[in-house]
C-alpha positions, 0 to 999 in steps of 0.5 A: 686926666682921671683915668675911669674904669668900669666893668663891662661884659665879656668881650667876645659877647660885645657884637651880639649885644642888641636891644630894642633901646640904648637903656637895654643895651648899655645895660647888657654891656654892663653886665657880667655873664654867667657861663655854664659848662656841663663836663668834669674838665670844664676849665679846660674846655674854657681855656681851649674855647678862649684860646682858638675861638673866643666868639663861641664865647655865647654857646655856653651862656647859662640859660634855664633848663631842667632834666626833663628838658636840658640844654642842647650839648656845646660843639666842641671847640677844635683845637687850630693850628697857630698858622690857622688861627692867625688867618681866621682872625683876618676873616680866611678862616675857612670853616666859619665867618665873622658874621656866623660867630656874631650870629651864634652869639647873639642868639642865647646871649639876647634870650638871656639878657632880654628875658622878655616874657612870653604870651599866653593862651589868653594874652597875659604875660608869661614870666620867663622860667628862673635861671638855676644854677646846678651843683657839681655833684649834677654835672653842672659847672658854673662861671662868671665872666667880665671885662675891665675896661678904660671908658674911652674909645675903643674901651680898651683893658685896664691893666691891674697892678698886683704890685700896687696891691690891686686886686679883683674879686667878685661878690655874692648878694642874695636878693629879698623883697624889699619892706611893703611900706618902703616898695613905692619909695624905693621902685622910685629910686633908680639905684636903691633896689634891682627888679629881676625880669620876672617879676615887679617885686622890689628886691634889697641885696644883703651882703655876706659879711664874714668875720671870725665867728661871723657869717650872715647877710648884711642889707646893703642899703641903697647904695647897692654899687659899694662894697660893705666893710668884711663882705666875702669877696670871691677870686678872679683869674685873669684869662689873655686872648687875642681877640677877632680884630688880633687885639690882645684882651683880658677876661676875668672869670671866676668859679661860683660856688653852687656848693655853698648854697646850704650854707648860704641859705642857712646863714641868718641875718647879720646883728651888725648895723647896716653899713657897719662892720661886726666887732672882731670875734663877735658872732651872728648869734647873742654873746651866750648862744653858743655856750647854750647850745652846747649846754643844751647839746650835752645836758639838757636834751641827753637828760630829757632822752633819759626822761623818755627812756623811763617812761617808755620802760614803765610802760612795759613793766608789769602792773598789779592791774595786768591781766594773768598771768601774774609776773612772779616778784621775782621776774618784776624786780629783775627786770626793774633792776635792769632798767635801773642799771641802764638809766644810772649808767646814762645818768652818771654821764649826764652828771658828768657832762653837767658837772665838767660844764658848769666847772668851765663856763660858770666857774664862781657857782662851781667853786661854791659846789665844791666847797671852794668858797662860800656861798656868799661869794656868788654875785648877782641872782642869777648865779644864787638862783643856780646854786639854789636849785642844785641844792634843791633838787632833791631825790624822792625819799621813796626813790633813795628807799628802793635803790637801797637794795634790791632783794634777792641782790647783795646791797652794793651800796650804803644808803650813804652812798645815795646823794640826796640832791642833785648838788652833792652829786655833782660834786661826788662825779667831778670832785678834784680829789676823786675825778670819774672822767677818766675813769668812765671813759676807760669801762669795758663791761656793763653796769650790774648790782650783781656782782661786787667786783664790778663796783670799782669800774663805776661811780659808788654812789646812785642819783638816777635822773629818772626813774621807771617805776617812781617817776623823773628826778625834774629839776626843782626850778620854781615855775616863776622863772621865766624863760630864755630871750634877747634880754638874757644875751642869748637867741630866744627860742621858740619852744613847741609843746606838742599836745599829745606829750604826757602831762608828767612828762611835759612837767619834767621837761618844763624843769630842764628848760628852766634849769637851762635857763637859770645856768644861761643866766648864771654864765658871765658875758665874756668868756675865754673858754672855746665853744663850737660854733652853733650848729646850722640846725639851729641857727633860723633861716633867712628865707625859706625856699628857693633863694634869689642871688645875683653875683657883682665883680670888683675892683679895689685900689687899695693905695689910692684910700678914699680917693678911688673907692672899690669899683664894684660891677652891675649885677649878673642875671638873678639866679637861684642856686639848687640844692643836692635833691632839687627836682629839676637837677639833671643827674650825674650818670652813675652806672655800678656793674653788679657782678654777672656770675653771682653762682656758687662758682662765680663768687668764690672767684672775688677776693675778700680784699676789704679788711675791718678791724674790730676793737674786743669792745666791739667785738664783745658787743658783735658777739652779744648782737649774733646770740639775739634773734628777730623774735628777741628784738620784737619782745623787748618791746611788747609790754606785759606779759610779752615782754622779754628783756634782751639782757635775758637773751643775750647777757652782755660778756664784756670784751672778747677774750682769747683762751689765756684770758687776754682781751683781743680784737679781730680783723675781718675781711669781706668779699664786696662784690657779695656786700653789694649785691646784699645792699641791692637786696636790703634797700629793695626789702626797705623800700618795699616795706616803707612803701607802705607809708610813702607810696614811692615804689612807681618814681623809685625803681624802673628796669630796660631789658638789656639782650645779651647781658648773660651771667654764664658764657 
């Protein structure tokens, strides 16, 4: 005869199951449990409790609770002697009955599996409140439990044999509202969707499907109690305890992982077809948003932040029509200069990172840059349209005029030296046989025109991407390209223009985003080179809110093939899981003990036993930052004539050096218990300061006298 299995409660929870109908109770029977511990040794505790007194096994059933209003603490369970606990399982444990250890289970076990609706002051139905699961940084520990049994009578074990390769997991199925136009069809169908008991919405379960570079949620479809190809799948451990009736019995339980709820909700919807797996090494994402990201990661908005920065600078700048006094020409070129060195040196590295991109992901247009092959050679118009624009973008001829010298200063650079589009100097940062990678990555002191001899640690070439006084270097992309979408193989976006941003402005970086587009469009399909994964924060979310997940155990039998298709559980009661900050979260008790004496002669006690080990650039950089004060920082942004620039303040001296010349850093060492009582005081300073905006000073800070709590005996 075939033998059946099916997945079942615990064990232990079986005598209290009850129901007002045979629906109800064969569903709880089937019904894997959620328990909650609320203890750092959570699994000790379910070990002790398993082991000398299975049927609390109830106590710690995962009910709704919130800090304002927790769940009263479990009794510990006692740890009872062999001879003891023999006898009470024959019904002559003296301190509890068989019927009062039905009674305790049977109490939370039917408020949880019921979740009956209450009634309220008018006689509607009050939904029950939604079961949420806490993480492990509130105290809340989670498990879920179940039984594999034999459907004959006295449903006893089935046993899993690990040297056929069987195997049991559990898996984490998030619930959405079912489509309007299928709600009806599927409320219909017994098994197509689950109904949660607080409300009538139809759910679909999505599956999360996990393969290399692939995670999201997959719609199951309706045949809910199958196991879809490449879905995550959970460990159980197998738990054996003797039972009331001296019954050796076997409890599968595993841990839920609350700490993944980010990563759960952020996971979008898989691309792959429902009731399909996704082709090794594809992604959720289209095949060139990765490479997109990271181009958008390290060129197009680290340009488009250099695009503000010379605005932001113009701004202060001062203008003919400025009221007096008058700046001298002196003082209104010095300060141009500076802001120029500053947005170079951000330029040549945006160049950079643009010219090692393109070399990478769309090798064909970069041999082309270089000289390496003609221009003939590129396929396709996209890959044309690039090479079109990098030639095209062009410095401004009064741009190149002014970066030619600026008097009183020595001319450093010949007019040569300024690259007059964006092609030829992306081959003058990243030419094979004069590569500035390295190079950059080894500079020490600041960028000046002033002196020669810094020359040689920087680029001798000028190809600002924006300019203070002469406005942006925007990429000249004709404004018929059309932007990014599915079409491109790439995550469309969708792209908000604030109303506020300068029309300049916005001109400038409607010409990146069409720069991005045209090198998105230019990049093969297929690539060899690795990327990143993309960010969470810019994958989109599947739902917004508080997210609804249910948790089915399974059982596979591998060498069997279709045979015996994966045994896969009813769901456990819907849940959602918190995140870090929910409101309702109780709170870990932290206390941190300040130090009493905090006189004189009671902090020189303390040893200054925390070291830091400072590099000589950043000891260099530690030394300018102490020669500047808070009216310096508050000057360097007014406008004129206000404005003072920080170099005048504090100039940059490079790294620190010894009295020899030799450049040196330093170790500090620092007394914590003073750092601590300054961070009290800085973050009390802060709060009260953006209390101003937040009004949050009545929720953040309260006090309790404590008698006797002295500094000084």
């Amino acid at each position: 005869m075939k033998e059946i299995v099916q997945w079942t409660a615990p064990s232990p929870l079986w005598p209290g199951i009850s129901g007002s109908g045979e629906a109800v109770v064969r569903e709880a029977m089937l019904q894997p449990a959620i328990l909650r511990f609320a203890t750092d040794s959570f699994m000790d505790d379910f070990m002790n409790m398993i082991s000398n007194d299975p049927a609390r096994l109830g106590d710690f059933l995962a009910l709704p609770e919130t800090w304002r209003g927790p769940l009263a603490p479990v009794a510990p369970v006692e740890t009872v002697p062999p001879f003891l606990l023999k006898n009470g399982r024959s019904r002559f444990f003296p301190t509890r009955t068989r019927q009062e250890l039905m009674r305790l289970s049977a109490g939370p076990l039917e408020t949880s599996l019921k979740g009956q609706p209450g009634e309220g002051q008018a006689g509607e139905a009050i939904p029950p409140p939604a079961l949420k699961l806490y993480q492990p940084s509130h105290q809340r520990f989670y498990l879920v439990a179940g039984c594999l049994v034999c459907r004959q009578a006295g449903l006893p074990d089935h046993a899993v044999a690990g040297n056929r390769q069987e195997r049991v997991t559990f898996i984490v199925r998030r619930l959405r509202p079912a489509a309007a136009e299928s709600t009806a069809a599927k409320a219909a169908s017994a098994a197509g969707s689950l109904t949660p008991a607080d409300t009538s919405t139809v759910y679909d379960e999505y599956a999360f499907v996990t393969t290399p570079g692939n995670k999201g949620w997959q719609k199951v479809g309706d045949k809910v109690e199958q196991l879809v190809k490449d879905e995550e799948q959970l460990p159980l451990s197998p738990t054996s305890f003797t039972d009331t009736d001296e019954r050796q019995r076997r409890l599968f339980a595993g841990l839920i992982p609350v700490s993944k709820r980010e990563a759960y909700m952020g996971a979008p919807l898989s691309s792959a077809p429902n009731g399909k797996s996704a082709a090794p090494g594809s992604t959720n994402v289209l095949p060139k948003t990765a490479r997109k990201i990271l181009f958008r990661t390290q060129v197009s908005e680290p340009w488009k932040r250099i695009i503000d920065r010379a605005l932001s600078i113009g701004k202060a700048l001062p203008k003919p029509g400025d009221p007096d006094p008058v700046p001298t020409p002196d003082l209104t070129r010095t300060q141009l200069k500076e802001a120029r060195e500053q947005l170079q040196v951000s330029s040549w590295y945006v160049l950079l990172d643009l010219a090692k991109f393109l070399s990478e992901h769309v090798t064909e247009v970069w041999r082309v840059v270089l000289g390496q092959a003609a221009e003939s050679t590129l396929s396709g118009n996209a890959q044309r349209n690039l090479f079109a624009a990098l030639k095209n973008t062009v410095a401004d001829p009064t741009l190149v005029n002014a970066l030619k010298s600026v008097a009183p200063d020595p001319i450093i650079y010949a007019t040569p030296s300024i690259k007059p589009n964006l092609l030829e100097a992306l081959k003058a940062i990243k030419d094979p046989q004069d590569d500035w990678e390295e190079r950059l990555d080894q500079v020490k002191t600041a960028y000046s025109r002033n002196e020669t001899k810094l020359a040689e640690s920087w680029p001798p070439f000028l190809y600002p991407l924006a300019d203070p006084e002469l406005g942006v270097i925007a990429p000249q992309v004709p404004n018929t390209v059309p932007p990014l979408g599915a079409v491109d193989e790439v995550e469309a976006e969708d792209v908000v223009k604030e109303p506020p941003i300068a029309v300049d402005q916005q001109t400038a970086y409607d010409g990146v985003d069409r720069l991005t587009a045209l090198v998105v469009r230019a990049m093969p399909t297929a690539s060899s080179k690795a990327v990143p994964e993309p960010p969470l924060a810019s994958q989109k979310l599947l739902q917004t809110g508080q997210g609804l997940f249910v948790i089915r155990f399974v059982y596979e039998r591998p060498l069997c093939g279709p045979l015996e298709p994966p045994e896969v559980s009813k769901p456990t009661t819907p849940f959602q899981m918190a995140g870090y900050f929910d409101p309702d979260a109780p709170a870990r008790p932290i206390r941190i003990a300040l130090p009493l004496d905090t006189s004189p002669a009671g902090l020189r006690k303390f040893d200054k036993n925390t070291a830091f080990a400072i590099s000589d650039v950043l000891c260099g950089q530690m030394q300018r930052l102490r020669a500047m004060t808070f009216g310096d920082l508050v000057l360097s942004v007014l406008p004129w004539p206000f404005h003072k620039s920080l170099s005048a303040a504090a100039p940059d001296a490079g790294a620190c050096k010894g009295g020899d010349g030799l450049e040196i850093g330093m170790i500090c060492s620092i007394s914590i218990p003073i750092i601590t009582i300054c961070a009290l005081l800085l973050l009390m300073i802060i709060v009260s300061l953006l209390d101003i905006v937040f009004r949050w000073m009545p929720y953040f800070f309260i006090c309790f006298p404590v008698p006797g709590l002295k500094g000084k005996k």
